[in-house]
C-alpha positions in Angstrom: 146.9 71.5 158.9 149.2 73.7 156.6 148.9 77.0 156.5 147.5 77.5 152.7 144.7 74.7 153.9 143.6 77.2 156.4 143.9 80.2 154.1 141.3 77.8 152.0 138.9 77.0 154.8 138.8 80.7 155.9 137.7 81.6 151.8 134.8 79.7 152.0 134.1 81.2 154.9 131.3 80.5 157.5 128.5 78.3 156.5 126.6 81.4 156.3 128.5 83.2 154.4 129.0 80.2 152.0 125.6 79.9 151.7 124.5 83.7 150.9 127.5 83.3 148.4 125.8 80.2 146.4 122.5 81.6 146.5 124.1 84.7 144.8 125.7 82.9 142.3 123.1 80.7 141.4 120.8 83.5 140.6 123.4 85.0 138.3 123.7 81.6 136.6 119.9 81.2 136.2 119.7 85.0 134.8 122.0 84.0 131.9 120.8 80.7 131.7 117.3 82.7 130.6 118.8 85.4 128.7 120.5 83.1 126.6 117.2 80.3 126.1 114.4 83.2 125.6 116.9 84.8 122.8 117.3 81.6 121.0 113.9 81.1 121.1 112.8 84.1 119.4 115.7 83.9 116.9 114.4 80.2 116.1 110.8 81.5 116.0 111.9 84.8 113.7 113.9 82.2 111.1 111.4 79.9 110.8 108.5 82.8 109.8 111.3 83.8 107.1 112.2 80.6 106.0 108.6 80.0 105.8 107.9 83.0 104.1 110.8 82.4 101.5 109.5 78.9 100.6 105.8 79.9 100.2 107.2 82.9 98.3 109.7 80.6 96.0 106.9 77.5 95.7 105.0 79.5 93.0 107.4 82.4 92.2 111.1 82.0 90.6 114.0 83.7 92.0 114.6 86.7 89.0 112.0 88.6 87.1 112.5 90.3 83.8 110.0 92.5 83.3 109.2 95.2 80.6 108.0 99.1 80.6 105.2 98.1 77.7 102.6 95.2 77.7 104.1 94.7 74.2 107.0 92.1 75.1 107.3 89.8 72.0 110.9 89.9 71.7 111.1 87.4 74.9 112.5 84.5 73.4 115.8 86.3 72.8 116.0 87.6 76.2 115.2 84.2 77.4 118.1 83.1 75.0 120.2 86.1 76.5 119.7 85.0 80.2 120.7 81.5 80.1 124.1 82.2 79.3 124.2 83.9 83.1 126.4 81.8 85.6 124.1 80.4 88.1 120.9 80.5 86.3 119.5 76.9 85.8 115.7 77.4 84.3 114.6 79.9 82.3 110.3 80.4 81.0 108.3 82.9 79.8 105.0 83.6 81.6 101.6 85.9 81.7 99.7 87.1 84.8 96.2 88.9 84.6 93.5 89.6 86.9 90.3 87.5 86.1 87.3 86.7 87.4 86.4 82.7 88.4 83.1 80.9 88.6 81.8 77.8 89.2 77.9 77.5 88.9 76.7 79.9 91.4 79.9 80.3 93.2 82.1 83.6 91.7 85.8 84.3 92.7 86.9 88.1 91.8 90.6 89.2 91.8 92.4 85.7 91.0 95.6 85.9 89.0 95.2 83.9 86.5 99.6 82.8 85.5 99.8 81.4 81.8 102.9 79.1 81.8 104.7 76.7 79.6 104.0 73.3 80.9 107.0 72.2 79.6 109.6 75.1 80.9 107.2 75.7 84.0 108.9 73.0 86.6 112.2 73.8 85.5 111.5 77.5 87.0 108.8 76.8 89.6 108.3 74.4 92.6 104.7 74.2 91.5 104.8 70.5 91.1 106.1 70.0 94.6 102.6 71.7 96.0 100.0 69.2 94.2 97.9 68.1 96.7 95.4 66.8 94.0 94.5 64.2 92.4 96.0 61.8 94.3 96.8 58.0 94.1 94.0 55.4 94.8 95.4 54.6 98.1 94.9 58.3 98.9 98.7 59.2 98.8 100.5 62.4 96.9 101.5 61.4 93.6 105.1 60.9 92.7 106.6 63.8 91.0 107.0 62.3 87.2 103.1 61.6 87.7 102.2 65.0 88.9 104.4 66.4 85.9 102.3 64.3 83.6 99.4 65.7 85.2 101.0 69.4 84.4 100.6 68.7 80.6 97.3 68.6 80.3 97.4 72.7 80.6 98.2 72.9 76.9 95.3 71.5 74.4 97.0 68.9 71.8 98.0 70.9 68.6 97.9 74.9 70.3 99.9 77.3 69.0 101.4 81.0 70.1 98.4 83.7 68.9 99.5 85.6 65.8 101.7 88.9 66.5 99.4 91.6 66.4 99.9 95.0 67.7 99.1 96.4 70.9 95.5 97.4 70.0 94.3 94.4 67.7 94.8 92.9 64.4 95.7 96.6 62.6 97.2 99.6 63.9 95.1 102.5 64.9 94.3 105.1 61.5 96.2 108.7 63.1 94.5 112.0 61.6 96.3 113.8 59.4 98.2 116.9 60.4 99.8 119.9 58.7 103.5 120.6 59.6 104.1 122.4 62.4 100.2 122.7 62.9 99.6 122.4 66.8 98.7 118.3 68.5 94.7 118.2 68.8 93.9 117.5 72.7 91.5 115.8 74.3 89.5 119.3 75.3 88.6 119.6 72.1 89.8 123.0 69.8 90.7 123.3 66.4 93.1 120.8 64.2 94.6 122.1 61.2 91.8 124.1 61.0 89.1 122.0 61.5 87.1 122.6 65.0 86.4 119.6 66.6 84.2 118.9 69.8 85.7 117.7 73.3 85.2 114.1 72.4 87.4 115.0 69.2 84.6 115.1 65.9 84.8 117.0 63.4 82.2 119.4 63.8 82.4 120.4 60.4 82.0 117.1 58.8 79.0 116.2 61.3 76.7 119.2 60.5 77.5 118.4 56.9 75.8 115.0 57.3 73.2 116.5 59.3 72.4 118.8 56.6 72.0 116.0 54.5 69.6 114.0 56.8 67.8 117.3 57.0 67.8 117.6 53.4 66.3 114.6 52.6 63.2 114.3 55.3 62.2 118.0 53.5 63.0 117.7 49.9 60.8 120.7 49.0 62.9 122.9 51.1 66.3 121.1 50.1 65.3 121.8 46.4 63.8 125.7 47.0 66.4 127.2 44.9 65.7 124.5 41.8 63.0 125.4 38.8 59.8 124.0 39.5 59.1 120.6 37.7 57.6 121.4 34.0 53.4 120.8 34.3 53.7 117.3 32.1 56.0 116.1 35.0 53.4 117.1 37.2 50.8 115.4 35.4 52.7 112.1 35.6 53.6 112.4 39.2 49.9 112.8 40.1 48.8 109.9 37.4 51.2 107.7 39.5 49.7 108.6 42.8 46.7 107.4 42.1 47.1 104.3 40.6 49.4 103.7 43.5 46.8 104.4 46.1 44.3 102.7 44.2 45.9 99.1 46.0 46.4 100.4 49.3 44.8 98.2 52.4 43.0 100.5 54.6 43.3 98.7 58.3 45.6 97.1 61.1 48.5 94.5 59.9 48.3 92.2 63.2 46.1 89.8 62.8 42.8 89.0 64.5 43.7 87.3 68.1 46.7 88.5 67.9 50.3 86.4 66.7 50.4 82.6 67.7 53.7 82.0 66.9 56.9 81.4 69.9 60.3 82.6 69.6 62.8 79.6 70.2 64.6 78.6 73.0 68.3 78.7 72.0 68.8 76.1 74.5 66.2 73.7 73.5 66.0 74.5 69.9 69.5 74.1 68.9 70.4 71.2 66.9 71.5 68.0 68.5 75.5 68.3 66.9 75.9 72.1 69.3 76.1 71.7 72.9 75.4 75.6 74.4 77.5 74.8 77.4 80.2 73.1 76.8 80.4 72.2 80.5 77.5 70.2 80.3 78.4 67.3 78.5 81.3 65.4 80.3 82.4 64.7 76.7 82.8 68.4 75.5 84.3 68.9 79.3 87.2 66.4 78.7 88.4 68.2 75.3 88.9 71.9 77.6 92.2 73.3 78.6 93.8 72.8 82.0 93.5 75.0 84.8 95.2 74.5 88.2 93.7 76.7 91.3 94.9 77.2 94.7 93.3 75.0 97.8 91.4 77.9 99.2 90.3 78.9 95.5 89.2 75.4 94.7 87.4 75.5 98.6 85.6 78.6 97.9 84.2 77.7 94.4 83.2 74.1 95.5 85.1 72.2 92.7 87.5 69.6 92.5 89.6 67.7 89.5 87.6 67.4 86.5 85.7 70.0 87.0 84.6 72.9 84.8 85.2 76.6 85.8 84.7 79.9 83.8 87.6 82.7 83.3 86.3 86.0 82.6 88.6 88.8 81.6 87.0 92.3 84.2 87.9 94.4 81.7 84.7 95.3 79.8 84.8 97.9 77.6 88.4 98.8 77.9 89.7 96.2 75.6 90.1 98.1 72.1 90.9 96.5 68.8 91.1 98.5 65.9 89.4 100.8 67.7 86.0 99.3 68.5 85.2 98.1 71.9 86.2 94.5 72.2 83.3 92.7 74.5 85.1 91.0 77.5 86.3 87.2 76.9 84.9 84.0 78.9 86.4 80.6 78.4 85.4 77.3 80.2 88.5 75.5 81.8 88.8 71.8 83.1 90.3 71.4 86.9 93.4 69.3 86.1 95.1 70.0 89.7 94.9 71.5 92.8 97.9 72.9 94.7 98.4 73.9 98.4 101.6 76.5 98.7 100.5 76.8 102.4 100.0 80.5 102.0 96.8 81.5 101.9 97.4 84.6 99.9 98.2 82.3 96.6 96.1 80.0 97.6 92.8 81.9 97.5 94.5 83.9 94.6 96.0 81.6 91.9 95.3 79.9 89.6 97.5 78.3 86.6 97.1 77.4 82.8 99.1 77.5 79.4 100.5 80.8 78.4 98.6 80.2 74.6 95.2 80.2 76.4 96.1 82.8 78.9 97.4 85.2 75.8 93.8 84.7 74.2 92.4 86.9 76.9 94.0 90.3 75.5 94.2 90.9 72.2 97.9 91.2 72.1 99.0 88.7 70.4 102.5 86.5 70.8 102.9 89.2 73.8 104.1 88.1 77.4 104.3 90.0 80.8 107.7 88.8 81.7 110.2 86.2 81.8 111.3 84.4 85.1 114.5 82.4 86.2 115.4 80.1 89.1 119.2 80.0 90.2 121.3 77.5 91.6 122.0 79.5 94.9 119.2 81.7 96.5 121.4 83.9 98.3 123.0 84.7 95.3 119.9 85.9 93.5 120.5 89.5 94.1 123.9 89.3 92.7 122.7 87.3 89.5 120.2 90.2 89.3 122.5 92.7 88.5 124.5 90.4 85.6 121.3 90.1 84.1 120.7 93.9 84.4 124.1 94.1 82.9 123.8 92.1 80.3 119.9 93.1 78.7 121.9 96.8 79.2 118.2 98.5 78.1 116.3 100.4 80.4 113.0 99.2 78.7 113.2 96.3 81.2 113.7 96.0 84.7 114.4 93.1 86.5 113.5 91.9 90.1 114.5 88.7 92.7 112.4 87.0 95.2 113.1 89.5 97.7 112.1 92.9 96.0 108.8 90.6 94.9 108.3 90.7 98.5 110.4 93.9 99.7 107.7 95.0 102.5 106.9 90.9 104.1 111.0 90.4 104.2 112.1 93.8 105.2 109.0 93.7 108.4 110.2 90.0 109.3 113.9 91.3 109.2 113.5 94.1 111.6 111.1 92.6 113.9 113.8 89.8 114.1 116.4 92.7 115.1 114.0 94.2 117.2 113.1 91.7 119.4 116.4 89.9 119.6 118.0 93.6 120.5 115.3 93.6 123.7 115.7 90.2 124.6 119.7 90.3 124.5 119.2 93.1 127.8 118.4 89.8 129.9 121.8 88.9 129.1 123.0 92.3 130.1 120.8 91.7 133.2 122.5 88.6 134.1 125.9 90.2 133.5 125.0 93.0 136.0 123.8 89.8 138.3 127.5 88.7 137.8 129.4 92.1 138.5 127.2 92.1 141.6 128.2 88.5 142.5 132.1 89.4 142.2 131.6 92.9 144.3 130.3 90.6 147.0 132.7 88.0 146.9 135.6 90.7 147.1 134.2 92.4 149.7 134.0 89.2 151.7 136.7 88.1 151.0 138.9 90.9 151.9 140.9 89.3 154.1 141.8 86.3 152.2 142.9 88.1 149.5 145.0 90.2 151.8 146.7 86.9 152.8 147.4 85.9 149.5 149.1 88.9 148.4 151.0 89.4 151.5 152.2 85.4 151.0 153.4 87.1 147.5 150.4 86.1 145.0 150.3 89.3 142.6 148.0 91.4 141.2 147.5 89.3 138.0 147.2 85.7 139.9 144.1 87.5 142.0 142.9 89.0 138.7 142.8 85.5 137.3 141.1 84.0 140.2 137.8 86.1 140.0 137.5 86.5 136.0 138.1 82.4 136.2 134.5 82.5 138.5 133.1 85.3 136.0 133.8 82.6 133.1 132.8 79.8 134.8 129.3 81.5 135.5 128.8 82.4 132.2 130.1 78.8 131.1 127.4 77.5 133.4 124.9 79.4 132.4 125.5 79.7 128.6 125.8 76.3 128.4 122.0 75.5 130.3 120.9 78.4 128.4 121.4 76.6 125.3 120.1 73.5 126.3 117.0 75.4 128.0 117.0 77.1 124.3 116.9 73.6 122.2 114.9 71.8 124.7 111.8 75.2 124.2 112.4 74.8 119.9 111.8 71.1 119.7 108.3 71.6 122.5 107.0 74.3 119.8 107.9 71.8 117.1 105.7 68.4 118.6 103.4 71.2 119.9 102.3 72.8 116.6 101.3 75.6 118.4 98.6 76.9 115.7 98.0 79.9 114.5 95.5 81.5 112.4 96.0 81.3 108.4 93.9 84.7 108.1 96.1 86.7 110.2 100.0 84.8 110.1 99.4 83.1 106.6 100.3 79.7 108.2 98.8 77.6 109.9 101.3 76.6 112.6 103.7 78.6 114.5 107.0 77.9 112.4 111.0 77.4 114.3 113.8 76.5 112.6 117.1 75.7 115.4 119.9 77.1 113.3 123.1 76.2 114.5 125.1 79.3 113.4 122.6 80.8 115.7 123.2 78.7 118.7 127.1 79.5 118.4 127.3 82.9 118.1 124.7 83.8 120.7 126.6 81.3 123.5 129.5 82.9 122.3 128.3 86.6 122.8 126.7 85.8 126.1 129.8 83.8 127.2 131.8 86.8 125.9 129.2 89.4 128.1 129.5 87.3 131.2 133.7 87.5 131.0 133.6 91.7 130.6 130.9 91.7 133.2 134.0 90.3 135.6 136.5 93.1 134.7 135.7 95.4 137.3 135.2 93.2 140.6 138.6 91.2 138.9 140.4 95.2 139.2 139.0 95.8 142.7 140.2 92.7 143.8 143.7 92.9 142.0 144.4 96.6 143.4 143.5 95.9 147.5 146.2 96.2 149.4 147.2 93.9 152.6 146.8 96.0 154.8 143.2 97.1 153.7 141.9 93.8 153.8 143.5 93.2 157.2 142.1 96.4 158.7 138.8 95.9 161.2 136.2 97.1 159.9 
């Protein structure tokens, strides 16, 4: 037996030895091997709530907003001309969004956002059509998309048209009180307007004991006429002469008549004639003439309705509505369930509801008037960037314009640091395990002292001995980045068959979401592969710097 064979039996040592030494290595293997699976994991886990987020976001909202500092935005059509000419920007719509109230029967939904929308410009901006889970085809299947867009049209009533343009508080602007110049702006506290006192609610005083006077005046006419001459005695004469022949006719007694009146008042339900239906979602024939309305699953769940259906919109704002400055009663319209949609986020679900911008502007009593205009871009990740051209190019600041992300700033910005957060913790296993390494090594050196005493002394230098331990340092962390990954895929796909549920109320889904991103994968194996090679520096140092004659000395 040669000489470097026995140098090689005497590094592995004793079986002992050899054994303690595997035992210690394996442990560091398993340490990254579950450093490196349990941060994939929650990396999956962490994507796949954003990604889910982002599509339940993007399925009913479009990637850029232009919205503007007035509820008066007629002028829409030429921004929407404007923003088409952005690079990137493939569908461009206009649409309305108002709180309403819902009913159905007995059943009453408060708070639903009721989204007027062109039917025709809609699915080139929103995903809508992707999410119809009703109707649905005889055999019980989805319908195709060109069906379901067919299905979409019936939002718009044959023949409607854009309301008038009116201004922003009805059919004629409001009539301003005249003012003297440089007299001081009459409050709301009430005071004195170019001279004229006024109370808090902003009458003129002046003007309103007038009238009273006048009322007064003419209940007493004796005392409204005390500074007049007296009638002349013939008038008098003639006066009386009419009294009497006056009171000469009148019926002494009571004016009901005996028993009381017979007659009914009619039932305006009953009574009406056969041609007007009261309800117009009584007659399945008055039904099928209604606009379109699409609701949310959980909307349509809770009001106990399903296509062809008839619901009621009621604008909440009673008495705050003012045209030409009377109070304009609130508005109720009957609506005919066309579709249902599923988004799979239960916050839109139970909370939105669709139908055509012309029916939606009927609500408010501002005309030809939207709430903003939405666009949907070629490239998501690019919406931020398309934002600011679009800024750029309006150049006003009466509008401001959003993306999907500052729609949902707080969801994305919580899912982005818990993502950080909990990667940041779980990467310390890896640290752990690199520890687990360095501890390895310092044990390998120190038993194998003499060895690599022997190999120096037979001329191997500093460097070769350096290789030889960051070569078991890298082939540790090749061992156990490599099962770590496969430990890591192996965990994603489980939770994917699994389903593991969770509850819709709370997480807004309804299964626990992981999406295995390969970018992911590779730069974690590659950071914990990197971690495991630094962890072997210092043993590798120790190990290059003994000297023969320390590893030869008894101990």
């Amino acid at each position: 037996m040669g000489y470097p064979l026995q140098i090689a039996v005497r590094y592995l040592g004793s079986k002992s030895r050899g054994a303690f030494v595997s035992v210690s290595t394996a442990f560091a293997i398993l340490g990254v091997t579950l450093g490196v699976a349990a941060l994939l994991t929650v990396m999956s886990v962490t994507g796949g709530f954003q990604s889910q987020f982002r599509d339940k976001v993007l399925g009913v909202n479009a990637h850029v907003l232009v919205l503007k500092y007035s509820s008066d935005f007629r002028e829409y059509r030429d921004i929407m001309d404007k923003v088409r000419t952005v690079p990137g920007v493939i569908g461009v719509a206009p649409f309305t969004i108002n709180p309403m109230m819902v009913s159905h029967k007995e059943a009453t939904a408060t708070g639903v956002l009721l989204k007027g929308v062109d039917p025709e410009l809609m699915p080139t901006v929103l995903d809508l059509p992707k999410h119809i889970i009703e109707p649905r085809t005889p055999s019980g299947q989805m319908l195709p998309l060109p069906e379901v867009l067919k299905v979409l049209q019936g939002l718009r009533k044959p023949g409607a048209k854009p309301p008038e343009a009116k201004t922003s508080l009805g059919t004629s602007p409001p009539i301003e009180p005249p003012s003297l110049p440089g007299a001081p702006l009459f409050g709301a506290d009430g005071g004195v307007d170019a001279g004229v006192e006024r109370d808090d609610a902003g009458r003129n005083l002046t003007l309103l004991r007038a009238i009273a006077d006048s009322l007064d005046a003419g209940a007493h006419p004796a005392s409204a006429t005390s500074d007049a001459a007296a009638p002349s005695e013939e008038a008098q004469e003639e006066e009386d002469a009419l009294d009497a022949g006056s009171n000469a006719d009148v019926v002494v007694g009571s004016v009901v008549p005996e028993g009381g009146y017979k007659s009914e008042l009619p039932n305006p339900d009953e009574d009406l004639p056969d041609d007007i239906v009261p309800d117009p979602c009584a007659s399945p024939e008055a039904v099928a003439t209604l606009p379109g309305i699409v609701l949310g699953s959980t909307l349509a769940k809770n009001l106990n309705v399903k296509v062809g259906s008839c619901v009621q919109v009621t604008s909440p704002t009673i008495g705050y509505s003012i045209s030409g400055g009377a109070i304009r009663p609130p508005v109720a319209k009957q609506f005919r369930v066309i579709a249902i949609f599923e988004a799979g986020f239960d916050q839109y679900d139970s909370k939105l509801a669709y139908t055509d911008i012309y029916e939606a502007q009927s609500f408010y009593d501002y005309g030809d008037s939207v709430t903003g205009v939405e666009m949907k871009v070629a490239d998501i990740d690019r919406a931020a960037q398309i934002k600011a051209e679009v800024e750029k190019l309006i150049a006003s600041k009466m509008y401001h314009t959003m993306d999907w992300e500052d729609l949902n700033h707080g969801l994305f910005t919580a899912l982005r640091i818990q993502q950080i957060g909990m990667s940041a913790v779980l990467a310390l296993i890896i640290v752990v395990a690199a520890f687990t390494v360095i501890a390895t090594l310092i044990m390998v050196v120190l038993e194998k002292r003499r060895e690599i005493a022997v190999l120096k002394a037979m001329g191997a230098s500093d460097m070769a001995i350096l290789r030889i331990f960051v070569y078991q340092g890298g082939i540790i962390g090749l061992l156990g980045t490599g099962s770590g990954l496969l430990l890591g895929v192996a965990v994603c796909k489980g939770l994917l068959i699994y389903g593991f549920p969770l509850d819709p109320k709370v997480y807004f889904i309804s299964r626990l979401p992981v999406e295995v991103n390969a970018f992911d994968f590779l730069v974690t194996g590659g950071i914990a592969l990197g971690i495991c090679l630094l962890a072997t520096v210092v043993p590798a140092l120790y190990a290059a710097r003994l000297r023969p004659a320390d590893g030869v000395r008894a101990d």
